[in-house]
C-alpha positions in Angstrom: 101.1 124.7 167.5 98.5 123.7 165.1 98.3 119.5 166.3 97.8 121.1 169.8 94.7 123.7 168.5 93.3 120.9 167.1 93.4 118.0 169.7 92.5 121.4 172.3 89.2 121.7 169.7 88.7 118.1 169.7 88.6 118.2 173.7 85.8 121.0 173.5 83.5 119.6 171.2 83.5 116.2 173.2 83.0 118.1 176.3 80.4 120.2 174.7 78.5 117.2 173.1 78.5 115.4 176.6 76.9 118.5 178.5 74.0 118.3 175.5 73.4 114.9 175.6 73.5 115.0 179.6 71.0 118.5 179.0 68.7 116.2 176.5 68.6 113.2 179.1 67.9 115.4 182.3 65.0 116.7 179.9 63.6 113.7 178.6 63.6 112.1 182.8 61.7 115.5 183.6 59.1 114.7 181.0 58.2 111.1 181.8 58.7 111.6 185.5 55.6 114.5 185.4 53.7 112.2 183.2 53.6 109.2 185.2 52.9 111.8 187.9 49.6 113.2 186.2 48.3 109.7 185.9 48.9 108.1 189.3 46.1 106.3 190.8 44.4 106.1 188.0 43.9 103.2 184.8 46.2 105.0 182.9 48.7 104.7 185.5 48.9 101.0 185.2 48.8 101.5 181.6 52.5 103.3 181.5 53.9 101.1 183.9 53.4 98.2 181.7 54.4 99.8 179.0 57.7 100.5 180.8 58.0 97.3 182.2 57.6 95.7 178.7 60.6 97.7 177.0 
């Protein structure tokens, strides 16, 4: 009983780590997204799309 407590915690905390980092990702993509937006059509604009072309 106690090998299948463990490998049932083992299960959670992967599952629980993959809904943060999906949580963190979604976040970050939410961020960059809105600041691209602010700066389209602008000198700035052309400035992060280099940038993010260059990485």
């Amino acid at each position: 009983m106690k090998n299948v407590l463990k490998k049932n915690q083992l299960a959670i905390l992967v599952i629980a780590l993959m809904l943060v980092t999906a949580g963190y990702l979604n976040y970050i993509s939410k961020d960059s997204v809105e600041t691209v937006g602010e700066a389209e059509g602008s000198d700035q604009y052309a400035a992060i799309r280099r940038c993010h072309l260059s990485k």
